[in-house]
C-alpha positions as CSV (number, residue, x, y, z in Angstrom):
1,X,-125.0,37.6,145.7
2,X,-124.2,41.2,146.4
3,X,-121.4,40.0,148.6
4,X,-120.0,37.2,147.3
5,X,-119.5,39.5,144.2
6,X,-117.4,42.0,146.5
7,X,-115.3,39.2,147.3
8,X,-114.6,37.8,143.4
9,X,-113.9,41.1,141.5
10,X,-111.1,42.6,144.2
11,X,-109.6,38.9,144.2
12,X,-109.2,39.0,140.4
13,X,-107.8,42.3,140.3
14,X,-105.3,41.3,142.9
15,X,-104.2,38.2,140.9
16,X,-103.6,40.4,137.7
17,X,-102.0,43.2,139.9
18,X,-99.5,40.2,141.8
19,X,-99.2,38.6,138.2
20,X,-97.7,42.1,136.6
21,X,-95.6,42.8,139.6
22,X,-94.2,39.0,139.0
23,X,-93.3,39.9,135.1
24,X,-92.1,43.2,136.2
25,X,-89.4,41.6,138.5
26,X,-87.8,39.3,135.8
27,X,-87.9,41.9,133.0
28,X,-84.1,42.2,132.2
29,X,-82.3,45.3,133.9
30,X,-79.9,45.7,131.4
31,X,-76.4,47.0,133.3
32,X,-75.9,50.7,132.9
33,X,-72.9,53.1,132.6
34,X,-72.1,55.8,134.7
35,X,-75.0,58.4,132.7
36,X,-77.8,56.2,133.4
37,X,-77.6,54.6,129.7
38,X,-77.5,50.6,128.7
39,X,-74.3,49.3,128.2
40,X,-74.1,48.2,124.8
41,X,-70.4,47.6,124.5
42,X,-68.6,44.5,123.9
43,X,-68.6,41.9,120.6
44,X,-71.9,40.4,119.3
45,X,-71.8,37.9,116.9
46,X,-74.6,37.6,114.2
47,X,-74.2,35.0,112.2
48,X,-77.5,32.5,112.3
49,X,-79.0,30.0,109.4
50,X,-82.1,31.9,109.7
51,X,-82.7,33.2,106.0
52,X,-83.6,37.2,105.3
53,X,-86.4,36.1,103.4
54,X,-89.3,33.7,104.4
55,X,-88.4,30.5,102.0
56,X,-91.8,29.7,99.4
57,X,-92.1,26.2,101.1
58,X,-93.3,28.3,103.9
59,X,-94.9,31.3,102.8
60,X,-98.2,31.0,105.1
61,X,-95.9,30.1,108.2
62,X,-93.7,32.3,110.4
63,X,-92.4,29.5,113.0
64,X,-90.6,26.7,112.9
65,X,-91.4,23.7,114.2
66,X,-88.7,22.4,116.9
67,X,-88.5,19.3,114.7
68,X,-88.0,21.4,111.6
69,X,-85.2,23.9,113.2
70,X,-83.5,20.9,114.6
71,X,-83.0,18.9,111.0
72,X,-82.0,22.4,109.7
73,X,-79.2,22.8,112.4
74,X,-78.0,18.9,112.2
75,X,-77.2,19.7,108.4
76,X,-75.5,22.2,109.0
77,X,-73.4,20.8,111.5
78,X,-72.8,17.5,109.0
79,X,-71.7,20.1,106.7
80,X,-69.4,21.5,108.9
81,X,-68.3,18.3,109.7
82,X,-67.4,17.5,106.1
83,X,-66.0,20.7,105.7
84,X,-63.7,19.8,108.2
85,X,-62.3,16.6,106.9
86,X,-59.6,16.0,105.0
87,X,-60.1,14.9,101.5
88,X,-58.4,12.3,99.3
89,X,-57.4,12.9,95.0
90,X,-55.8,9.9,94.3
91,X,-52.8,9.1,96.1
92,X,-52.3,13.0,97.4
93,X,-54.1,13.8,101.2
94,X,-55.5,17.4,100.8
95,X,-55.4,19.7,103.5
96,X,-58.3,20.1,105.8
97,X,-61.1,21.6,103.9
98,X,-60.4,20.1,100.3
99,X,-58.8,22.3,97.3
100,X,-58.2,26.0,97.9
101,X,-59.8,28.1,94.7
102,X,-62.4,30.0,95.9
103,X,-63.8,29.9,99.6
104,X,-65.1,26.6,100.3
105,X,-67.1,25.6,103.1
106,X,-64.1,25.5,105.4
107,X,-64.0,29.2,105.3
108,X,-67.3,30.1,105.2
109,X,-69.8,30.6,108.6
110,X,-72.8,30.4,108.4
111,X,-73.9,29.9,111.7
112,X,-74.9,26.7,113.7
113,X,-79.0,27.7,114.4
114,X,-81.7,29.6,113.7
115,X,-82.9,32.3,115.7
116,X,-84.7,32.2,119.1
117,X,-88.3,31.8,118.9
118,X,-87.4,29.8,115.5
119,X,-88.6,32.3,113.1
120,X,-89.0,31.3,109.5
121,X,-87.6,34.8,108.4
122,X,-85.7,38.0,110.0
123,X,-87.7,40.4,108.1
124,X,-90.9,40.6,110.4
125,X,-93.0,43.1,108.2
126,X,-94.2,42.6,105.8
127,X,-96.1,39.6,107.9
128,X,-95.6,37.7,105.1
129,X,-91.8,37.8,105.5
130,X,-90.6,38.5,102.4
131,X,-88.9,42.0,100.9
132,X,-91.9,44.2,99.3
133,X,-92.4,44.6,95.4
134,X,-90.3,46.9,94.1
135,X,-91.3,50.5,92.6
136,X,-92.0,50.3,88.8
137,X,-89.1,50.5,86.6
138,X,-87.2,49.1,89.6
139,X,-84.7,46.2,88.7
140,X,-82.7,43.8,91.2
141,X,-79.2,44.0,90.0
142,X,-78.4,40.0,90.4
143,X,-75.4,38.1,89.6
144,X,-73.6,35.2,90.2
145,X,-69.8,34.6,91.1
146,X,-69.6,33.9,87.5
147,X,-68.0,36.7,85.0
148,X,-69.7,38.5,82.4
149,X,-73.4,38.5,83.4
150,X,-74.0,41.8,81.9
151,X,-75.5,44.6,83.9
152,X,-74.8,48.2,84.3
153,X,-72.2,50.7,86.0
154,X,-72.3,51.3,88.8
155,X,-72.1,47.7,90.1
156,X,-73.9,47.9,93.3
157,X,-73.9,44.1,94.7
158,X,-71.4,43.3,97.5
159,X,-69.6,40.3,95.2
160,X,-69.4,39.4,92.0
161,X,-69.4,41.6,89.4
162,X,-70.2,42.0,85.2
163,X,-67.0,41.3,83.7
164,X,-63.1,42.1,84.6
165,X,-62.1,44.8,82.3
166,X,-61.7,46.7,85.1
167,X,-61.5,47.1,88.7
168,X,-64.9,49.4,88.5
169,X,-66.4,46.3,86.8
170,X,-66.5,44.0,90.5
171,X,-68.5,44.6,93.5
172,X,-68.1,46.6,96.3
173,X,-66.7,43.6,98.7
174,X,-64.1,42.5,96.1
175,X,-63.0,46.1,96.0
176,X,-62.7,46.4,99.9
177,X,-64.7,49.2,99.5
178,X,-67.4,47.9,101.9
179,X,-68.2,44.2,103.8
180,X,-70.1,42.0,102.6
181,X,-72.1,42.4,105.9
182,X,-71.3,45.3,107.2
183,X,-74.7,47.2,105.7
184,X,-75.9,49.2,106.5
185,X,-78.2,47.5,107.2
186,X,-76.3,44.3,108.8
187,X,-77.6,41.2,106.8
188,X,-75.5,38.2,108.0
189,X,-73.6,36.5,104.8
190,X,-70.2,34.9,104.6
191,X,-67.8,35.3,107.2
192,X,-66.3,37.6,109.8
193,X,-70.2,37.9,111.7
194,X,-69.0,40.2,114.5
195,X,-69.4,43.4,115.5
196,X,-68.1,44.9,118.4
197,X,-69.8,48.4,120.3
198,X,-67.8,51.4,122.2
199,X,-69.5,53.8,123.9
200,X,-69.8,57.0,125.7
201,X,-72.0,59.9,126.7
202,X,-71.6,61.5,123.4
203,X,-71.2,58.7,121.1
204,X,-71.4,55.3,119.7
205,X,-68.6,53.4,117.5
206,X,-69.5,50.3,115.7
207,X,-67.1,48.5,114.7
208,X,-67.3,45.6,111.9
209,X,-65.0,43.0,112.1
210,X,-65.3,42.6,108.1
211,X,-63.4,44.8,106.2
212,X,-62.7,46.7,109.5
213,X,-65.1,49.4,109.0
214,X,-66.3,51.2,111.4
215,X,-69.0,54.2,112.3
216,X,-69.2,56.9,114.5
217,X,-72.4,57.5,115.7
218,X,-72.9,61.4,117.2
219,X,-75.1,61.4,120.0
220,X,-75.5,64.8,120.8
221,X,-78.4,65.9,118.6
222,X,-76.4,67.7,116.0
223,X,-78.2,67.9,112.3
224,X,-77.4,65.0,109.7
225,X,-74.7,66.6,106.8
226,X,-76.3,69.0,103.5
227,X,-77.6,66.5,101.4
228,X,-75.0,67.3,98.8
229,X,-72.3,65.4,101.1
230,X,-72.6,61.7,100.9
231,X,-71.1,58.5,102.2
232,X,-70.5,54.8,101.7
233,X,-72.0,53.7,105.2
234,X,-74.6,57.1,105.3
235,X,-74.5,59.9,107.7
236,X,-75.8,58.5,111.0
237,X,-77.5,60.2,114.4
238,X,-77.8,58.3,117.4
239,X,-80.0,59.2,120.1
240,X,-82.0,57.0,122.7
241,X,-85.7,56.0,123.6
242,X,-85.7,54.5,126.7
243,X,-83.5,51.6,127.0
244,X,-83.2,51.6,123.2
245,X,-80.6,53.1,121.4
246,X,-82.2,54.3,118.1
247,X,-80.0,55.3,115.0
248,X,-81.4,57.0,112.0
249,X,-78.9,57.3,108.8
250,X,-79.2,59.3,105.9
251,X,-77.0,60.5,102.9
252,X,-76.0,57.8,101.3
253,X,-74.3,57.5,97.8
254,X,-75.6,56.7,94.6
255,X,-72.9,54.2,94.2
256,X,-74.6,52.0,96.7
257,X,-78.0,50.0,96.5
258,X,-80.6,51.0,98.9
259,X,-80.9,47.5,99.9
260,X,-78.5,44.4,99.6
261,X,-80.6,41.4,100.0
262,X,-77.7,39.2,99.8
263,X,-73.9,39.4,98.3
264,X,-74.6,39.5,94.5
265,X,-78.4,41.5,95.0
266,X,-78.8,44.9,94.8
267,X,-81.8,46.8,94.2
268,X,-82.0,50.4,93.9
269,X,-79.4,52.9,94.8
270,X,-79.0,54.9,98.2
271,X,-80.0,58.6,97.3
272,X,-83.6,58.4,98.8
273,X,-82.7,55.6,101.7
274,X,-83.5,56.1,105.0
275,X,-82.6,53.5,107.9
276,X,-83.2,53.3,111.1
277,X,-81.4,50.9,113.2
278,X,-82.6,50.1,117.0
279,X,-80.4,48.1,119.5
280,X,-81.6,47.1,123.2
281,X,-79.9,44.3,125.4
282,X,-83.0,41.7,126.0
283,X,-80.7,39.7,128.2
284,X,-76.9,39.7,129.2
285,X,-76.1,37.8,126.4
286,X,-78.0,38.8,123.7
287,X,-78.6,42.4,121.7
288,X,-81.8,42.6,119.9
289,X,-80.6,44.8,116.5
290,X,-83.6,45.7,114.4
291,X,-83.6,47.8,111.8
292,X,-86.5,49.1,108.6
293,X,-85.7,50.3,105.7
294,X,-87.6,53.3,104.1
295,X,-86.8,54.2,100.4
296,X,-90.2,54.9,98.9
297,X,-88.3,55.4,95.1
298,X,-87.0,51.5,95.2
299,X,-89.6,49.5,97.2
300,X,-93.7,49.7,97.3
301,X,-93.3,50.0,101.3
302,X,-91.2,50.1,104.6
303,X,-89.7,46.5,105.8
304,X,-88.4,45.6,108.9
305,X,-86.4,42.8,110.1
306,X,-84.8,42.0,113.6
307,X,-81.6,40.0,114.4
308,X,-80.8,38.6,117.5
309,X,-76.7,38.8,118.7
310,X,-74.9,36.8,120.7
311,X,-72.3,37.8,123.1
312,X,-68.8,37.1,121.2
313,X,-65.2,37.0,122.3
314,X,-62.7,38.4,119.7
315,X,-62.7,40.6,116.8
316,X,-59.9,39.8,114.7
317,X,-57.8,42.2,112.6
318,X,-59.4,42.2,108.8
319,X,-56.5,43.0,105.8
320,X,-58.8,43.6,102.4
321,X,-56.3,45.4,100.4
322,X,-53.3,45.1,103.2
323,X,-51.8,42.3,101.0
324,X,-54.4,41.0,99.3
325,X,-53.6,40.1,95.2
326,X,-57.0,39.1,94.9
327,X,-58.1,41.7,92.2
328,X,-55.3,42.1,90.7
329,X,-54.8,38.6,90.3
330,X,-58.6,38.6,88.9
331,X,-57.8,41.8,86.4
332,X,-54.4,40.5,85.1
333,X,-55.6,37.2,84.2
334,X,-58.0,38.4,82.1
335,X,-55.1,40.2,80.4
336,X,-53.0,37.1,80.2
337,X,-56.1,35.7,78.9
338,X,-56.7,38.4,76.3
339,X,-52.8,37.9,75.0
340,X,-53.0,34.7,74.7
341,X,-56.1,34.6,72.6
342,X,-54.2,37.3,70.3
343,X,-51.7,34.9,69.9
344,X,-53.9,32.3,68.5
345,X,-55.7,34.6,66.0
């Protein structure tokens, strides 16, 4: 007995010592630039039909099954499809993509599948996959694309807006003042999903593709800005943690939320946000960006959520203002409208 127990317990150990030297061959070996760091650089492209939020048809779940992820990527693909085709009004062929007015579904991506590992959700804590209960006295700001909602100055939602009196009355997207995606953090919504990374010794650069903003990420240790200095996009300090690049961002303005939960949400405002965004490469086509979101003033905890990329191609050149009549067009039609209603009286 003595012996044959001799033999078992080192023959164990060697199957768990072979199995671990197995997993650490294939663990990705991310390529590297000439200091020894991951290379994070190129375009990654974020769009996916995963929502932020776990849906309530699935609050007690956090994975799809492959049935379930498959009818939600055939639909949108059909729409797509239909998006695609032209459409008939009487006699008259529209182009493809049906009437122009607002963005139809032509013009909008959202993505062609859910994430890997078919998560219900991107936020991953709360387990329960939905944002936390907001602080007491804490209101979303919601609207619609309609006008005159009501709500409060400043209007802190990426679209939409409370009325069109004036240009201060619309949201932060319609007055190029920030993407609809671009966070942070990044929440995938709309259009123009892509990012694309530059990077050296002493910095980073991200780069949005919508409304071409960009940051510049110091990462030589340097102090964040005197908290009487703030910024649309924060004040952000990069530094790394392994193979992890790990960027914490602070100072941000009162004029934006802490937290957009989608293009007409906002709740809270930025004063007391603190984010921390983490980026790895977990293979050679796909950045892992994470990110949590700690503003003890708006919500009742800390959430994080995590966002797989995909390796893109192109970034395209974004014109928001550059030529856009969009909101002017919006503002002096409500004039026009207000004239003509004199008129009448």
């Amino acid at each position: 007995m003595i012996s044959k127990a001799l033999v078992v317990v080192p023959l164990t150990f060697l199957l768990v010592v072979l199995a671990s030297a197995a997993g650490a061959q294939t663990a990705f070996d991310p390529p590297r630039l000439p200091d020894g760091k991951p290379d994070l650089q190129g375009v990654w492209d974020f769009r996916t039909l995963t929502p932020l939020q776990r849906p309530a048809d699935q609050a007690d779940r956090a994975v799809l099954t492959d049935e379930e992820a498959s009818e939600i990527e055939s639909r949108a693909a059909a729409r797509d499809a239909a998006a695609n085709a032209p459409t008939e009004r009487g006699d008259e062929i529209l182009p493809v993509g049906g009437d122009v007015g607002a963005y139809n579904a032509y013009w909008v991506d959202q993505g062609a599948s859910v994430v890997e590992g078919r998560r219900t959700s991107l936020i991953v804590d709360p387990p329960d996959g939905r944002l936390p209960a907001l602080q007491p006295g804490i209101e979303m700001q919601q609207l619609s694309l309609a006008e005159d909602l009501g709500g409060t100055l400043p209007v802190r939602v990426r679209a939409a807006g409370i009325g069109t009196d004036s240009h201060e009355d619309r949201g932060l997207a319609e007055r190029c003042l920030l993407g609809f995606n671009s966070g942070p953090p990044i929440v995938p919504v709309g259009y123009n999903q892509n990012i694309q990374l530059f990077q050296t010794s002493d910095y980073v650069v991200i780069f949005h593709e919508m409304v071409h903003d960009a940051r510049i990420v110091p990462l030589d240790g340097r102090d964040h800005l005197p908290a009487s200095i703030r910024q649309w996009m924060g004040d952000s300090r990069g530094y790394w943690d392994g193979d992890t690049l790990v960027i914490e961002s602070t100072n941000f303005t009162a004029k934006t939320a802490s937290f957009n939960p989608s293009i007409a949400q906002a709740a809270g405002t930025g004063i007391h946000l603190h984010l921390t965004e983490r980026f790895s490469l977990a293979a050679e086509d796909t950045l892992l960006y994470e990110y949590t979101v700690n503003d003890p003033t708006t919500f009742t905890r800390p959430f994080t959520a995590e966002l797989p990329m995909k390796r893109g191609n192109l970034v395209f050149e974004y014109a928001c203002h550059e030529g856009n009549y969009g909101l002017y067009n919006m503002l002096a039609g409500a004039r026009a409208q207000e004239a003509e209603a004199q008129q009448q009286q």
